[in-house]
matplotlib code that plots the C-alpha trace (Angstrom):
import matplotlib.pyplot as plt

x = [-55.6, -55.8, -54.7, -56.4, -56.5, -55.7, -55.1, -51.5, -52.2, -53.0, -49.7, -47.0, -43.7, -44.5, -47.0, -46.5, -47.5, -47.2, -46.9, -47.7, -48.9, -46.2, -43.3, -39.7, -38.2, -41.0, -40.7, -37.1, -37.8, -36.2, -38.6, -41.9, -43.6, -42.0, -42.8, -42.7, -39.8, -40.1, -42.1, -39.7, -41.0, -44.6, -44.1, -42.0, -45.2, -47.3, -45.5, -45.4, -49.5, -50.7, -53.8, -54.8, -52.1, -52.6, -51.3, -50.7, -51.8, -50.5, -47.1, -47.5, -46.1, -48.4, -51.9, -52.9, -53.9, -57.4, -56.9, -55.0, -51.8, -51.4, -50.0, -46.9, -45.2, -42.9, -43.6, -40.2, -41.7, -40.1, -36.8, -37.3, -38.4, -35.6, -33.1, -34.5, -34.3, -30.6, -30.5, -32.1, -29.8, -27.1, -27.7, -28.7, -24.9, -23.7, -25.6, -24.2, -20.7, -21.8, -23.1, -19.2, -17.6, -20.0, -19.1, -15.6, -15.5, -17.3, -15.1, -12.4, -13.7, -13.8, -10.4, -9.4, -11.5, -10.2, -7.0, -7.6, -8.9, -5.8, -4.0, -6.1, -6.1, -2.4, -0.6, -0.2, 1.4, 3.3, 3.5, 6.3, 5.0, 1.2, 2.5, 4.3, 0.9, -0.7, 1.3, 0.3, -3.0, -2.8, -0.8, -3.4, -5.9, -4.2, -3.3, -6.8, -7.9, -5.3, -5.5, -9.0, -11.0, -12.7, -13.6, -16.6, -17.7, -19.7, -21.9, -20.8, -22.6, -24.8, -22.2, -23.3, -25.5, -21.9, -19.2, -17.1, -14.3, -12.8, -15.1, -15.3, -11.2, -11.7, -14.8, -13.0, -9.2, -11.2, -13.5, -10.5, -8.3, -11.0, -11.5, -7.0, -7.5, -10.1, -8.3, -4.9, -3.0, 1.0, 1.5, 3.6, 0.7, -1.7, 0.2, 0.3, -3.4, -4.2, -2.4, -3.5, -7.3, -6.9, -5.0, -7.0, -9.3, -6.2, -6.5, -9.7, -8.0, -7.8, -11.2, -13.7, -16.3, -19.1, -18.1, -17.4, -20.3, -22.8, -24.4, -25.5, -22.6, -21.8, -19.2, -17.1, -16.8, -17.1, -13.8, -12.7, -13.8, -11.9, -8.4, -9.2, -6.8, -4.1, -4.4, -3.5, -0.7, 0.6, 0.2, 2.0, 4.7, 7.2, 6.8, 9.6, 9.2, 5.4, 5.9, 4.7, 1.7, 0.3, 0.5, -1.2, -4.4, -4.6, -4.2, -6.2, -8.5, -11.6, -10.2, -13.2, -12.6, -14.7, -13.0, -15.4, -13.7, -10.7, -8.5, -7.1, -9.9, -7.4, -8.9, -8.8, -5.3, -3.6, -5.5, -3.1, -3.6, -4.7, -6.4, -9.2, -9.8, -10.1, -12.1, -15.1, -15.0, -14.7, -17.8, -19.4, -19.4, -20.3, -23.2, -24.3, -23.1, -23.0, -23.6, -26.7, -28.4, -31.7, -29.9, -28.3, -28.8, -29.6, -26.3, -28.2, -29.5, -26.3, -25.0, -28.3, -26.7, -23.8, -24.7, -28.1, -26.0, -22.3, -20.9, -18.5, -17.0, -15.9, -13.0, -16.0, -13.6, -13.5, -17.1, -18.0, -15.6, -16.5, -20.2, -18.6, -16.7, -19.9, -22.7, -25.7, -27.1, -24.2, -24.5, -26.5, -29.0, -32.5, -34.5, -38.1, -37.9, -40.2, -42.4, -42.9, -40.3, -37.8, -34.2, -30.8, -28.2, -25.1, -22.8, -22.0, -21.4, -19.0, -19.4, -23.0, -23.7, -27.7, -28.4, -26.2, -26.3, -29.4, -30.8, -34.7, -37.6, -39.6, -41.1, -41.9, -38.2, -35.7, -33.5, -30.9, -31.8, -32.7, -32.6, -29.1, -29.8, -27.7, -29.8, -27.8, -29.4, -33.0, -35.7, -35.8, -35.0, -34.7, -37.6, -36.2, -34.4, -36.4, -35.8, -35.9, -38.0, -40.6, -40.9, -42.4, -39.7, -39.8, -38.4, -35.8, -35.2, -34.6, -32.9, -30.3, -31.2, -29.0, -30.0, -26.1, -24.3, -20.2, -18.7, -16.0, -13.9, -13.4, -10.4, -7.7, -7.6]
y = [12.2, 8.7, 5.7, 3.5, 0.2, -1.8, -4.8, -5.5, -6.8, -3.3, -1.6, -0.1, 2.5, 5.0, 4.1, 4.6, 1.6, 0.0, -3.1, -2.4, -5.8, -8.0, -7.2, -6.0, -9.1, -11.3, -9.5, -8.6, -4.9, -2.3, -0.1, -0.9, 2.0, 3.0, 4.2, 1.2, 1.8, -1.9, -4.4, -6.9, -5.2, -6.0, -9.3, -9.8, -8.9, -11.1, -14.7, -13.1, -13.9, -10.5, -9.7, -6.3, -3.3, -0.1, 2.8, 6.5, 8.8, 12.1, 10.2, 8.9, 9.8, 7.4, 6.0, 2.2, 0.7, 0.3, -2.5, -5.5, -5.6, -8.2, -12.1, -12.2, -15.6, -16.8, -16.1, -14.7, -13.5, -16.8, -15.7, -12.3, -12.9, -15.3, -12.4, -9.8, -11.7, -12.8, -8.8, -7.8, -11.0, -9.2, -5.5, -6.9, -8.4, -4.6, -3.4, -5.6, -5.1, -1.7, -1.9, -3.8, -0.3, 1.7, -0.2, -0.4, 3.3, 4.3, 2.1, 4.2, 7.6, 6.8, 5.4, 8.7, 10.7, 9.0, 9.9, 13.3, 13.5, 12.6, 14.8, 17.7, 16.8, 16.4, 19.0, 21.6, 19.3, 17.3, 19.4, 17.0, 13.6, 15.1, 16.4, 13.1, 11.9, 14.5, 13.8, 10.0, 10.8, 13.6, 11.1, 7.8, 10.4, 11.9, 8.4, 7.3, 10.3, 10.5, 7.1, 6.9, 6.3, 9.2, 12.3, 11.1, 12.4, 9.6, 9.7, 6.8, 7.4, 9.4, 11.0, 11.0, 14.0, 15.3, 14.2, 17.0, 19.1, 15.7, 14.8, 18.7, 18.5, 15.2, 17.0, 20.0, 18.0, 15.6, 18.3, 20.7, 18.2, 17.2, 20.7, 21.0, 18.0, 19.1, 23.3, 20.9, 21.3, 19.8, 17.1, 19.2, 22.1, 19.1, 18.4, 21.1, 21.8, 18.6, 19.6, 23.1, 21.7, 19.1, 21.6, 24.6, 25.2, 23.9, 26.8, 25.9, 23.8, 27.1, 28.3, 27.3, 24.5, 26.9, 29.5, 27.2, 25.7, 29.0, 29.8, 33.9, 34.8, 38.3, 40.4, 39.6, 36.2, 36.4, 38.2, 35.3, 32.8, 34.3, 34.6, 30.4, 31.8, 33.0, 30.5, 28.1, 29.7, 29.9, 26.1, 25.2, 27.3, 24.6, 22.9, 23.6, 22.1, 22.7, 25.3, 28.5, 27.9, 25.1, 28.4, 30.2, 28.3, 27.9, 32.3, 32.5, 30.2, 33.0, 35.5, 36.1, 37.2, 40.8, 41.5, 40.5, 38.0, 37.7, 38.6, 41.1, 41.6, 40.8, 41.0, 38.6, 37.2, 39.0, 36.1, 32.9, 30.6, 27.1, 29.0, 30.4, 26.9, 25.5, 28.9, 27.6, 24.3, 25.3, 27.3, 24.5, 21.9, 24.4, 25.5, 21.4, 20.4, 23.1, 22.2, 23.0, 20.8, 22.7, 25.1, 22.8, 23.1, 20.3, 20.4, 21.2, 24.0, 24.9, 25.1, 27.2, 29.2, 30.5, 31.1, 33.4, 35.0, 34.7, 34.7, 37.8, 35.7, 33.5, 32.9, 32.7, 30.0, 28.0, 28.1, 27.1, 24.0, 23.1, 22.7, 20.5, 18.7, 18.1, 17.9, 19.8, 17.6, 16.5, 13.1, 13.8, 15.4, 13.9, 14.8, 13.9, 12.1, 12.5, 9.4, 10.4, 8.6, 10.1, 9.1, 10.2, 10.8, 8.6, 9.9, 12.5, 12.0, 15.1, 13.8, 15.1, 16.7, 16.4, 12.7, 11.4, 7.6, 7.5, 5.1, 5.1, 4.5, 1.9, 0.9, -2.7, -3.4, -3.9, -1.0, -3.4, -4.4, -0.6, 0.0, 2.0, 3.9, 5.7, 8.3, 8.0, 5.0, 5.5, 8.3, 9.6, 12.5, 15.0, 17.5, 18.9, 18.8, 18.1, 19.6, 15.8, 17.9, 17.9, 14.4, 11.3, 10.1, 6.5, 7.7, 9.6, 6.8, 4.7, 6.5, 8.1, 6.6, 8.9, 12.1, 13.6, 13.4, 13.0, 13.4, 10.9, 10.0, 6.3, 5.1, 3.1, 0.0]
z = [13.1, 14.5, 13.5, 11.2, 9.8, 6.7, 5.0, 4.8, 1.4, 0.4, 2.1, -0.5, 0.6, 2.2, 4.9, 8.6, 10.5, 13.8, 15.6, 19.5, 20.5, 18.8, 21.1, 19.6, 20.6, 18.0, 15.0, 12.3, 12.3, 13.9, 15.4, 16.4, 14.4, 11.0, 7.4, 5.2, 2.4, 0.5, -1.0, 0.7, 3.9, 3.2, 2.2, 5.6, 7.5, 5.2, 6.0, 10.0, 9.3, 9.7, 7.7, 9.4, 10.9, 12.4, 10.2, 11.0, 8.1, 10.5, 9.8, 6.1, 3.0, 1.1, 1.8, 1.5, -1.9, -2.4, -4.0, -3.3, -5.8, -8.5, -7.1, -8.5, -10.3, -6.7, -3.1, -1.5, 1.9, 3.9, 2.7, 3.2, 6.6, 7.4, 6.1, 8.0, 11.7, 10.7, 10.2, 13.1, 15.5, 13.7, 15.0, 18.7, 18.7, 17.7, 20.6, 23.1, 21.9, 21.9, 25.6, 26.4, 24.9, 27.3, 30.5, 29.5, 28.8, 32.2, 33.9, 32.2, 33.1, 37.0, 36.9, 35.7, 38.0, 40.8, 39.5, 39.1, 42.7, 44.5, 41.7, 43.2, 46.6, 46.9, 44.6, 47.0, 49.6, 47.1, 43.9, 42.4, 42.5, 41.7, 38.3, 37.8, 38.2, 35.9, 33.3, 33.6, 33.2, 30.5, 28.5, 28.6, 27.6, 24.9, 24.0, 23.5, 21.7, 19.1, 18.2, 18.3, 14.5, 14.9, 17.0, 18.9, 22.3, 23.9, 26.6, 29.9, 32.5, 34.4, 37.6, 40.8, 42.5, 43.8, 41.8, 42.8, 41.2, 39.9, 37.4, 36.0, 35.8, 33.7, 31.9, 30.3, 29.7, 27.7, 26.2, 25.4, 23.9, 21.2, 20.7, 20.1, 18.0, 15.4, 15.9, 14.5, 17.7, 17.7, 19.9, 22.7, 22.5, 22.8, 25.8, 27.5, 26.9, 28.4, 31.4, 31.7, 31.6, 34.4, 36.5, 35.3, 39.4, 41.4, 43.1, 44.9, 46.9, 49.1, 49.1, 51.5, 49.8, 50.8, 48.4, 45.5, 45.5, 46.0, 43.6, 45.4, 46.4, 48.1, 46.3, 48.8, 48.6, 45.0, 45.1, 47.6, 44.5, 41.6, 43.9, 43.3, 40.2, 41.6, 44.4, 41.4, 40.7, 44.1, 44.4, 40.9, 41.7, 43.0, 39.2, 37.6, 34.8, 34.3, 31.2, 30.6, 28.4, 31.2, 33.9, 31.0, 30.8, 35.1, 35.1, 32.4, 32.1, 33.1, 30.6, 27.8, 24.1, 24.9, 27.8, 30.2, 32.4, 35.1, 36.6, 33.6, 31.4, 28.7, 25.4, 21.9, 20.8, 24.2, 26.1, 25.4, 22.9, 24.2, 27.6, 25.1, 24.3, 28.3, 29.2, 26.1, 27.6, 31.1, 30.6, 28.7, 31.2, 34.0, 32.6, 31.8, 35.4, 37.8, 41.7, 41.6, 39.8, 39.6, 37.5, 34.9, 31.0, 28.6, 26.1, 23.1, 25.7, 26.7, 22.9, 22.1, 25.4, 24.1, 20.6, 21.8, 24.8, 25.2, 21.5, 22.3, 24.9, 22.6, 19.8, 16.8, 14.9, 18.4, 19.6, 15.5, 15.6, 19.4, 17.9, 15.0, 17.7, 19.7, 17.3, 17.0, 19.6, 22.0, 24.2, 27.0, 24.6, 25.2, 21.3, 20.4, 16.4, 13.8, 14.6, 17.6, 19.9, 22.5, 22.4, 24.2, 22.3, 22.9, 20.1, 17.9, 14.3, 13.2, 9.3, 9.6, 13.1, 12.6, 12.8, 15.9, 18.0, 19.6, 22.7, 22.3, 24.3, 23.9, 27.4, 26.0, 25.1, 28.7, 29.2, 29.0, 25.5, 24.4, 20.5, 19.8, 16.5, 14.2, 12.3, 9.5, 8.1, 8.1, 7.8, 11.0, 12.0, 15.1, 15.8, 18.7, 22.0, 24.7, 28.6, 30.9, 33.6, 30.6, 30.1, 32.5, 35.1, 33.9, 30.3, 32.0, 34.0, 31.2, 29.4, 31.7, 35.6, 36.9, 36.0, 34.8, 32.1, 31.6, 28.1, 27.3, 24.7, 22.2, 24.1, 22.2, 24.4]

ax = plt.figure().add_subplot(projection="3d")
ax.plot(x, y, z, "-o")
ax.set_aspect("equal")
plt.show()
């Protein structure tokens, strides 16, 4: 049904309207297009001047009085207006304090990626110094996430087209560790996890790039691949001091709960403890960021994934608190909303994992000034994920410019 017109006079709760040709920046709402939920609302849009708006009854829970409702004894819609644009100045300064948070946060991430490479690059040369480094960076990680507010997984930036074996090391330490945090882990076995994650493909240090990154690979260079576990081994052997459940998670980080992985098909509690948790998010973030990027998964795709297909692989109490962890739809998720918008989400909410932080579209607003939304306080909600090859190039480019997504954690400084 299309839209309609009607006197603003004869608006009550309940009506879907919109304002297209006002511009975000010129009015104290939110959103452009939203259901009307107050008289103060209506009067707002009364002292703005308007006599005549566009309303959506497809969208409505209410249709437009026929009649125009009684005067009443004071006129509050100045004030009302007044209060609403302090409102509205107020949530643009969130979302550029917000937008600080991002930048300082992506700023983080590729300090620690960078780290992570020459951790990767130089262990088997210099095994003692690189797990000096390691446990540098596994510490200001762990730092950040245990005295963050709350568990939140929040999406930085966009990584480059090849970001390499770094940025997967930093991927699954950072996803495994909020994983240990909401399974209760001690702070030693919260430790070692975090160690065990970054160090967890050491080992393919010694296989040719070529292999790695095939996706067809004979079975012989298959079997070339998984050695990349034992190869690990081999390279953190000089460690002395690296602790068994660290050389756990690098052997046995492939191990599934059926007994379908490598190199032991071990099966269920004989696979060690904190490697079931880096083997989930290992295969998480590979199925989100493989090399190929033609054959990536949205998250929410990649969650829908392992619940319709790999479930046996899994721990059932882990993959059920790594969806907690994450939210239904995890940052990096692009959803379509119940008016009709398309949004990225940006954060998870693990109090109530169906109405995340979203960034939305709205091609008249600057990316730079894009509407940040939490779910939470209004009534929108998500239809569905959406696949970005589905949707026009400049929404994708607005929403996320650089295609990829990296998962990173509220940091404590």
């Amino acid at each position: 049904m299309a839209m309609q017109k009607t006197r603003v006079d004869h608006l009550q709760p309940g009506v879907f309207i919109s304002l297209p040709n006002i511009g975000w920046l010129n009015h104290p709402f939110l959103l452009n297009e939203f259901r009307i939920s107050s008289a103060k609302q209506i009067r707002v849009l009364q002292e703005m001047g308007l006599e005549e708006i566009s309303w959506d009854p497809a969208r409505s829970s209410a249709t437009p009085l026929s009649l125009s409702p009684l005067a009443v004894e004071e006129d509050f819609g100045a004030m009302a207006l007044a209060g609403m644009l302090d409102e509205k100045r107020s949530r643009i300064e969130r979302v550029r304090v917000c937008r600080e948070q991002f930048a300082r946060r992506e700023r983080e991430y590729e300090k620690d990626t960078e780290a992570a490479s020459d951790i990767l690059k130089s262990f088997a040369g210099r095994p003692t110094a690189a797990h000096a480094q390691s446990q540098a960076l596994v510490s200001n990680v762990l730092s950040g996430l245990l005295n963050a507010e709350s568990e939140v997984i929040h999406l930085v930036s966009s990584k480059a087209k090849d970001a390499g074996q770094a940025s997967h090391s930093v991927n699954v330490m950072v996803l495994s560790l909020l994983l240990g945090k909401a399974m209760r882990l001690s702070e030693e076995e919260m430790k070692w996890l975090g160690m065990g994650a970054l160090l967890h493909d050491v080992g393919k240090s010694e296989v040719p790039l070529r292999i790695v990154r095939s996706s067809n690979r004979t079975k012989p260079e298959e079997d070339f691949y998984r050695a990349h576990v034992a190869y690990g081994i081999k390279v953190v052997a000089g460690v002395r001091d690296l602790g068994a459940p660290v050389r756990n998670i690098i052997a046995c980080h492939h191990e599934y709960w059926d007994g379908s992985g490598y190199p032991n098909r071990l099966t269920a509690d004989k696979i060690p403890k904190l490697a079931r948790l880096v083997s989930l998010a290992n295969r998480y973030d590979n199925l989100c960021n493989p090399f190929d990027i033609q054959q990536a998964k949205t998250p929410a795709g990649t969650l829908s994934h392992l619940f319709k297909n790999e479930t046996a692989r899994f721990q059932s109490e882990l993959l059920q608190t790594f969806v907690k962890v994450l939210g239904a739809y995890p940052p990096g998720s692009f959803v379509a909303l119940s008016n009709g918008a398309v949004g990225l989400v940006i954060e998870s909410n693990s109090a109530d994992i169906l109405h995340p932080l979203l960034m939305l579209h709205d091609p008249e607003i600057p990316r730079t000034e894009a509407i940040l939304i939490d779910l939470r306080g209004t009534d929108l909600n998500i239809v569905s994920a959406v696949n970005p090859a589905t949707l026009p190039l400049e929404v994708v480019e607005y929403l996320a410019p650089r295609g990829r997504v990296d998962y990173y954690i509220e940091g404590a400084g």
